[in-house]
TIRO-2110 file (N, C-alpha, C; in Angstrom, 1 decimal):
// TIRO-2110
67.6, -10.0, 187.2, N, 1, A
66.7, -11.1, 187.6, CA, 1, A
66.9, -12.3, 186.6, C, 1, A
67.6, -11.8, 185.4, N, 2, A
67.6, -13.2, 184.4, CA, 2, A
68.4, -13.9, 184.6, C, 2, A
69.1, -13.9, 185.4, N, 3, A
70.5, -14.9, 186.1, CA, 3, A
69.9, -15.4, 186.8, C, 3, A
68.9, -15.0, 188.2, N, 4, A
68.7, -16.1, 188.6, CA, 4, A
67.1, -16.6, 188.5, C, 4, A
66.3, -15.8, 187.5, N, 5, A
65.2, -17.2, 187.4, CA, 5, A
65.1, -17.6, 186.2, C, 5, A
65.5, -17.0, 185.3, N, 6, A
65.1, -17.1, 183.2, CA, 6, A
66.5, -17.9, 183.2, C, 6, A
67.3, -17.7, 183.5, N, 7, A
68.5, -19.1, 183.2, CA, 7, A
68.1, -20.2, 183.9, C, 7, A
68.4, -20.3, 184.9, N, 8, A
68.1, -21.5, 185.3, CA, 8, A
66.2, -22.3, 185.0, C, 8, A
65.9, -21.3, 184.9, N, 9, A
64.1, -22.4, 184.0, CA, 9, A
64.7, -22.4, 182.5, C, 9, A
65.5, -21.9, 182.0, N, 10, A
65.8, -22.3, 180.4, CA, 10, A
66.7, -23.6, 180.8, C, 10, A
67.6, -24.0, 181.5, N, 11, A
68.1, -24.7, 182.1, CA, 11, A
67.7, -25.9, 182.3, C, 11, A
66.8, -25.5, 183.0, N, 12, A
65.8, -26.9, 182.9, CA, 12, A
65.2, -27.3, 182.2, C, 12, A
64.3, -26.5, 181.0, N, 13, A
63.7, -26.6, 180.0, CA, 13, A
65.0, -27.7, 178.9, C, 13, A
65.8, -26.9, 178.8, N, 14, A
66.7, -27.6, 177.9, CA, 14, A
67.0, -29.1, 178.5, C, 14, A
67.4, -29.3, 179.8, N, 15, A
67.8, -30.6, 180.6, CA, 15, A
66.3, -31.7, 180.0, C, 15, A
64.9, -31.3, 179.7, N, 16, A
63.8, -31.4, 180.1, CA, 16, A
63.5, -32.3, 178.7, C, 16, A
64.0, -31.1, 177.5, N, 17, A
64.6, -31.2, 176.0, CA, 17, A
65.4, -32.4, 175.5, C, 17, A
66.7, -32.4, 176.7, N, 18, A
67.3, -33.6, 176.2, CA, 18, A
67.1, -34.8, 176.6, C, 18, A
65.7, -35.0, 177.7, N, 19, A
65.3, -36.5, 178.4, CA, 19, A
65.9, -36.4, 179.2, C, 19, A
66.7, -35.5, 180.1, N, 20, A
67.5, -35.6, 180.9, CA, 20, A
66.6, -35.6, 182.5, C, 20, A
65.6, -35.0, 182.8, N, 21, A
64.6, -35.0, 183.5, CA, 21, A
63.2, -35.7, 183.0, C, 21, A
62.6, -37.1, 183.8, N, 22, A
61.8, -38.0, 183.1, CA, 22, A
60.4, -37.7, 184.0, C, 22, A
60.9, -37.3, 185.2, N, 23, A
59.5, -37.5, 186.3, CA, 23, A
58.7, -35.9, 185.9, C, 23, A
57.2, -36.0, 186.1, N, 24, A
56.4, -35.8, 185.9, CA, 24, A
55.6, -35.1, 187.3, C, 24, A
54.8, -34.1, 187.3, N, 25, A
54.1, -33.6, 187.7, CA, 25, A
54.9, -32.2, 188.7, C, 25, A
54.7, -32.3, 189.5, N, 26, A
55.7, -31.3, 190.9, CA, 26, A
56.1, -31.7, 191.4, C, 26, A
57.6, -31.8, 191.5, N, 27, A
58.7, -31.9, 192.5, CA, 27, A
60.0, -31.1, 192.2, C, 27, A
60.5, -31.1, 193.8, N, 28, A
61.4, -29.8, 194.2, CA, 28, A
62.5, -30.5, 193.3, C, 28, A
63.2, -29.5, 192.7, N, 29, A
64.4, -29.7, 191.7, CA, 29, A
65.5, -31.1, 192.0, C, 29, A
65.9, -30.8, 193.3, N, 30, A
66.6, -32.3, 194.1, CA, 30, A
66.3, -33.6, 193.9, C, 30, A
64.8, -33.4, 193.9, N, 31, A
64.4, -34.7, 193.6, CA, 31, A
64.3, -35.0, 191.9, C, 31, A
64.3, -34.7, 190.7, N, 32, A
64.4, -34.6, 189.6, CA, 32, A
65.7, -34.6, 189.0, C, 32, A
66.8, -33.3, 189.1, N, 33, A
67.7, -32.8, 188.5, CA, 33, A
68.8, -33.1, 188.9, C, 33, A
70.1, -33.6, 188.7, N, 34, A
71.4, -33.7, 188.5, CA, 34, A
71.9, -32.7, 188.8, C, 34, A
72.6, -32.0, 189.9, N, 35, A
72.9, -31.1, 189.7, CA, 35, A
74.2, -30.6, 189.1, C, 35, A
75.0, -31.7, 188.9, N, 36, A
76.4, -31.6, 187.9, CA, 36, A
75.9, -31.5, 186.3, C, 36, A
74.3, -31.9, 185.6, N, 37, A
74.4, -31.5, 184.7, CA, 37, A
73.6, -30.6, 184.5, C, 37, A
73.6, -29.5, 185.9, N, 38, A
72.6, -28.0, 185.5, CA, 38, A
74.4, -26.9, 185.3, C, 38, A
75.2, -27.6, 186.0, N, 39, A
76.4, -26.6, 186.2, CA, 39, A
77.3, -26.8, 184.9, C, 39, A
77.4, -28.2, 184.3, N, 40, A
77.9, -28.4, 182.9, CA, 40, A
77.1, -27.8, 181.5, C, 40, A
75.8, -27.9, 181.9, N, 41, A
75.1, -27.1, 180.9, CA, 41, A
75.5, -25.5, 180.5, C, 41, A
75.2, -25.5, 181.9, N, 42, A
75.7, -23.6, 182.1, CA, 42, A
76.6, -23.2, 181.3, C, 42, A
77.6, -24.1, 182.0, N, 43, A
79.1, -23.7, 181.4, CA, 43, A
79.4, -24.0, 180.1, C, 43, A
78.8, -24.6, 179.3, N, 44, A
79.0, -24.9, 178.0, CA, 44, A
77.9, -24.1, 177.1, C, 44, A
76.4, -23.7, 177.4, N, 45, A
75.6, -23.0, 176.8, CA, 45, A
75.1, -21.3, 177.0, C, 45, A
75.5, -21.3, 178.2, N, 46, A
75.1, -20.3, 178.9, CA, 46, A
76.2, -18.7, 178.7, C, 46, A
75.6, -17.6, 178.2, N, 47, A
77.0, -16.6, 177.9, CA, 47, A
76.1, -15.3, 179.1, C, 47, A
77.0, -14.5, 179.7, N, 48, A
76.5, -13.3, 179.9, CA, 48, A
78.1, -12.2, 180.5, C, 48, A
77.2, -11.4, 179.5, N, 49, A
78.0, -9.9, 179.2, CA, 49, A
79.3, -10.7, 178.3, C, 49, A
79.1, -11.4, 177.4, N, 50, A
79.8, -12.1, 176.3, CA, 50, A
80.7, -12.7, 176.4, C, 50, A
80.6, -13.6, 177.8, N, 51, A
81.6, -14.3, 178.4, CA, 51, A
80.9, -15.8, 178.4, C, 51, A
82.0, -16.7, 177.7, N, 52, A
80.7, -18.1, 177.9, CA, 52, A
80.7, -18.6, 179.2, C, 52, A
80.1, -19.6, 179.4, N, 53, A
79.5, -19.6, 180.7, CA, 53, A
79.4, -19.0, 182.3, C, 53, A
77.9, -19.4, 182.7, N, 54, A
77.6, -19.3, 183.7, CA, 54, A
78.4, -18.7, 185.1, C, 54, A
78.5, -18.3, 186.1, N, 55, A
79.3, -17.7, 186.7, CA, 55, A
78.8, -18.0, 187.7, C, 55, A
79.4, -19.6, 187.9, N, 56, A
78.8, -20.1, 189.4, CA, 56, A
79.8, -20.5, 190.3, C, 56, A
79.9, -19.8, 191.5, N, 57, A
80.8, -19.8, 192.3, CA, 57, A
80.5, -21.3, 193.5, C, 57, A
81.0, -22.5, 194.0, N, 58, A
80.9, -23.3, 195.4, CA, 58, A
82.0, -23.1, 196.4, C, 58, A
81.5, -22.7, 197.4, N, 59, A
82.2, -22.1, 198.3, CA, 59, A
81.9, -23.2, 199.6, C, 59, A
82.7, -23.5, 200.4, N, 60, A
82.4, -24.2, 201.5, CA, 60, A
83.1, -23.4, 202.6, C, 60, A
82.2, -23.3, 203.7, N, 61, A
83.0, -22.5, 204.8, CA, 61, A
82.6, -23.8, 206.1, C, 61, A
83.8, -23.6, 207.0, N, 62, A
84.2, -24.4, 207.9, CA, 62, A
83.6, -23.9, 209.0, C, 62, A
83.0, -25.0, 210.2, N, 63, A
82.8, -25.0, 211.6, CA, 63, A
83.9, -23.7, 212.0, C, 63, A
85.0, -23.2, 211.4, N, 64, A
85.6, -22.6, 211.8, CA, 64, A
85.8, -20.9, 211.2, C, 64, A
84.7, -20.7, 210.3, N, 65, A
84.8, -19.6, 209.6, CA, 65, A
85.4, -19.7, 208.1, C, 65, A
86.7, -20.6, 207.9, N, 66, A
87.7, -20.6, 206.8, CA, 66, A
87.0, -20.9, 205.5, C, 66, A
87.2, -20.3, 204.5, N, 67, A
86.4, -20.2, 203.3, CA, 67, A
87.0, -20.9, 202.4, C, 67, A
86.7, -21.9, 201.4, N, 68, A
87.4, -22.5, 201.0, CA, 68, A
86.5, -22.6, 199.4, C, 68, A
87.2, -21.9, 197.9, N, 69, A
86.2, -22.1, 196.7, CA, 69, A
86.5, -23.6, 196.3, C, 69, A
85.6, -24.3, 195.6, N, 70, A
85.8, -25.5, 195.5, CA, 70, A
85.4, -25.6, 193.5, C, 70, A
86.3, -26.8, 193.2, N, 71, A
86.3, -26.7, 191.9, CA, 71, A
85.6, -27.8, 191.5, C, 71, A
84.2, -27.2, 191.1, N, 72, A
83.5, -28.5, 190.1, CA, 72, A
83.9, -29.8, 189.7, C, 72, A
84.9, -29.3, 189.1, N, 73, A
85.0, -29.7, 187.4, CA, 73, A
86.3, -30.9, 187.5, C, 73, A
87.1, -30.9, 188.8, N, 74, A
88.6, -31.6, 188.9, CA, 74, A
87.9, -32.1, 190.0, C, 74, A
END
């Protein structure tokens, strides 16, 4: 469970930490958060089973089934 809710709320916390999130009160993450700098944070702060970063897969699949992984970072 700490993969997917204790990282990503330290995640935030830290984004929260650096000013990087300014709005205030309740709103859904989309409306707040960057999501290129939840996946750069990851990958640069984040270690598990002593591997650094995060292990976040984007995958797009087509009208047609065809699976295609997609690269952040290029």
């Amino acid at each position: 469970m700490g993969e997917g809710t204790g990282v990503p709320a330290a995640l935030g916390a830290m984004l929260m930490a650096m000013g990087k999130i300014r709005e205030k009160g309740v709103c859904p993450p989309e409306g707040c958060v960057n999501p290129m700098e939840v996946v750069e944070l990851a990958q640069t702060k984040v270690s598990v089973g002593g591997k650094k970063g995060f292990p976040i897969v984007v995958e797009h699949i087509d009208k047609n089934g065809k699976m295609e992984k997609l690269d952040l970072f290029n």
